[in-house]
Short mmCIF file of the C-alpha atoms (twelve columns), coordinates in Angstrom:
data_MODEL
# 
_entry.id   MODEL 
# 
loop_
_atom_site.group_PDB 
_atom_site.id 
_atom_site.type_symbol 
_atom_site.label_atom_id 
_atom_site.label_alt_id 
_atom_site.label_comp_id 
_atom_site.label_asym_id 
_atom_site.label_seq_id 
_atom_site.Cartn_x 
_atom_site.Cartn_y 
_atom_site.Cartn_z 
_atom_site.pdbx_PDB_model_num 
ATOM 1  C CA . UNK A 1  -30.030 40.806 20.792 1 
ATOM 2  C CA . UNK A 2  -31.473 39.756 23.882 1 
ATOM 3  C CA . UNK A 3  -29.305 39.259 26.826 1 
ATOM 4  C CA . UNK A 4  -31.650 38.561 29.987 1 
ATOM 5  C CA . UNK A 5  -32.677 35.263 29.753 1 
ATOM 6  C CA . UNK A 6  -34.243 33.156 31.546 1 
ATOM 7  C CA . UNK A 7  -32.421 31.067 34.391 1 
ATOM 8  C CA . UNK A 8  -32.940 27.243 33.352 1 
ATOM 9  C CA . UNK A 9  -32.475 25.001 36.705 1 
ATOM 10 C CA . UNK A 10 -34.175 21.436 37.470 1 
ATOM 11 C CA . UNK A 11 -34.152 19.097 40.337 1 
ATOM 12 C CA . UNK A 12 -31.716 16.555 40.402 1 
ATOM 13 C CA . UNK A 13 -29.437 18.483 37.482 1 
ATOM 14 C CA . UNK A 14 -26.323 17.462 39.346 1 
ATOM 15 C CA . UNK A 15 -26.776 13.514 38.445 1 
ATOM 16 C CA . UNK A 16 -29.193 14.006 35.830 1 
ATOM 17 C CA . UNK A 17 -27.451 16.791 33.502 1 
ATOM 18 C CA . UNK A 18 -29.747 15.829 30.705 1 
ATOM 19 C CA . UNK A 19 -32.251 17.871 32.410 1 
ATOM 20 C CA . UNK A 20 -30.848 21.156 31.542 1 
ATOM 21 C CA . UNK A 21 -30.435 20.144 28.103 1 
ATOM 22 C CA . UNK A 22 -33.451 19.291 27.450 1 
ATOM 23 C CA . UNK A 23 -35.235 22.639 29.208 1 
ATOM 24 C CA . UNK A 24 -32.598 24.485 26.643 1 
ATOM 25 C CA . UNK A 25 -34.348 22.547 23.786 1 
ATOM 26 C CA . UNK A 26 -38.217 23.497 25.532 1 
ATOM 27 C CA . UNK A 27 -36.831 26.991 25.466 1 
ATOM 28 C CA . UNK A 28 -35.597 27.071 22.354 1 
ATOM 29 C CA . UNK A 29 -39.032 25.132 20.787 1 
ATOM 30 C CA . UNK A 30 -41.047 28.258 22.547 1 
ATOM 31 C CA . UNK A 31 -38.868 30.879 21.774 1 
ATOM 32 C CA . UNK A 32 -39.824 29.873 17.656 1 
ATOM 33 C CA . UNK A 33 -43.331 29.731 18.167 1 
ATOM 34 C CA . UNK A 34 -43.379 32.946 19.533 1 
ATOM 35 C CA . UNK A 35 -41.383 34.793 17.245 1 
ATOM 36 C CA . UNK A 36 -43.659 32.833 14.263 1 
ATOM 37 C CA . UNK A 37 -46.404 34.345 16.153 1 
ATOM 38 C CA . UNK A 38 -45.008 37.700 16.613 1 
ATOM 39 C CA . UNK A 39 -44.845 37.723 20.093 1 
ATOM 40 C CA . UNK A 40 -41.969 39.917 20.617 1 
ATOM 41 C CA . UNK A 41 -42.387 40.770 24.606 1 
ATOM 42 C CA . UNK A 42 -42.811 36.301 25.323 1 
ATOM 43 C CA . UNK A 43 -38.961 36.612 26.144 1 
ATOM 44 C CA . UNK A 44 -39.400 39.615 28.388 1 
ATOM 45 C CA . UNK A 45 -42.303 38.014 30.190 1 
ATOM 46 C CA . UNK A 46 -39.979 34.741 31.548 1 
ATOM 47 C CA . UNK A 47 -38.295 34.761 34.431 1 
ATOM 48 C CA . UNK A 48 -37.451 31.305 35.065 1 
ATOM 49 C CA . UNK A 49 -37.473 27.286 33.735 1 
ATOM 50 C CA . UNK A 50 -37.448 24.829 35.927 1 
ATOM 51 C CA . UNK A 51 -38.218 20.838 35.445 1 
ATOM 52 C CA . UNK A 52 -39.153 19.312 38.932 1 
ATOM 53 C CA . UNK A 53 -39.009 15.285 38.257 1 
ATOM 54 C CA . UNK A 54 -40.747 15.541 35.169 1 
ATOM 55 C CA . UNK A 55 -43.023 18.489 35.425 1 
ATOM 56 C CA . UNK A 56 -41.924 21.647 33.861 1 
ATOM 57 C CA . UNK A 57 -42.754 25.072 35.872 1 
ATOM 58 C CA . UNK A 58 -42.606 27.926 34.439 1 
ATOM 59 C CA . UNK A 59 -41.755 31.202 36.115 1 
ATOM 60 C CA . UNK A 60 -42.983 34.484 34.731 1 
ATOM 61 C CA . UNK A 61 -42.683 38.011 35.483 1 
ATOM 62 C CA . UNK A 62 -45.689 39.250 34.038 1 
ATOM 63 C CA . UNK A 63 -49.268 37.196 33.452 1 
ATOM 64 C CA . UNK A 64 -49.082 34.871 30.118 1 
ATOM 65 C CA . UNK A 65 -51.476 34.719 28.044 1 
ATOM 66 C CA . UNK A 66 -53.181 31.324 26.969 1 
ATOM 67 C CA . UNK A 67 -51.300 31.501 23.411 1 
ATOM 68 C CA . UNK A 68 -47.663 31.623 25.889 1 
ATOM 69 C CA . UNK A 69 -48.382 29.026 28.374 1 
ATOM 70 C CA . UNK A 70 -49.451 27.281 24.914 1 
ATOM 71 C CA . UNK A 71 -45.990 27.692 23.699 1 
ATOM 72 C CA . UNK A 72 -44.625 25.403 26.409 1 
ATOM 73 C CA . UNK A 73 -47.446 22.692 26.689 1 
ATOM 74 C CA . UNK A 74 -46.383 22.389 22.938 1 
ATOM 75 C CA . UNK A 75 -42.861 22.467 23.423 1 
ATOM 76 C CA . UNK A 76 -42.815 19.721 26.648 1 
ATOM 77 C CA . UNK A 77 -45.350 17.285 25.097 1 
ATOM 78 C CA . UNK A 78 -42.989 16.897 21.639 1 
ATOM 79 C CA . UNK A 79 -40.196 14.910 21.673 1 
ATOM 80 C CA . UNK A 80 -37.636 17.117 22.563 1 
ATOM 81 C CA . UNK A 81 -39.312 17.814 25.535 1 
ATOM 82 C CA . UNK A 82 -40.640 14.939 28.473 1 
ATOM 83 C CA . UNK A 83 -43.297 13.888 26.032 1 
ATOM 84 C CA . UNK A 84 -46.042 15.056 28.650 1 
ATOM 85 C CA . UNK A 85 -48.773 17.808 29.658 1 
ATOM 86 C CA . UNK A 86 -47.103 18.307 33.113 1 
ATOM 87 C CA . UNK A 87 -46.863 22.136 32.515 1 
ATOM 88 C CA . UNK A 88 -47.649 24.586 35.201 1 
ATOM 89 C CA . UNK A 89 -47.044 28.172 35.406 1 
ATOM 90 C CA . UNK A 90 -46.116 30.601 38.464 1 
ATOM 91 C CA . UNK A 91 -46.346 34.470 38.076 1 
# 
């Protein structure tokens, strides 16, 4: 089992607690498509999650490839997620 996560924070998470749920979700949507893609190392790679009012930023420790940062445009454009493309990613 896995133990170092990544920290999950967003702007506003005080008022808005709904926020952190819903990046748990995001996580949880990528997480699956990388372990149905075999991507064992995606969990190592993340560092941080982090929705700033609406855009999701992703924090990683190493460079991700186009299939990871895919993982999350997927995940944040469904439902569970803000229903957008407002993805970016910081390594």
């Amino acid at each position: 089992m896995f133990l170092d996560h990544p920290t999950i924070t967003a702007t506003n998470s005080h008022t808005e607690p709904d926020r952190i749920e819903r990046l748990q979700r995001v996580y949880g949507y990528a997480m699956a498509l990388a372990d149905a893609a075999g991507n064992a190392r995606f969990v190592e790679k993340l560092t941080q999650l982090h929705d700033h009012k609406g855009t999701l930023i992703v924090f990683w420790h190493d460079a991700p490839s186009g299939d990871e940062q895919g993982y999350f445009s997927r995940a944040w454009a469904s439902k569970i997620g803000d229903g957008t493309t407002h993805v970016e990613h910081e390594y």
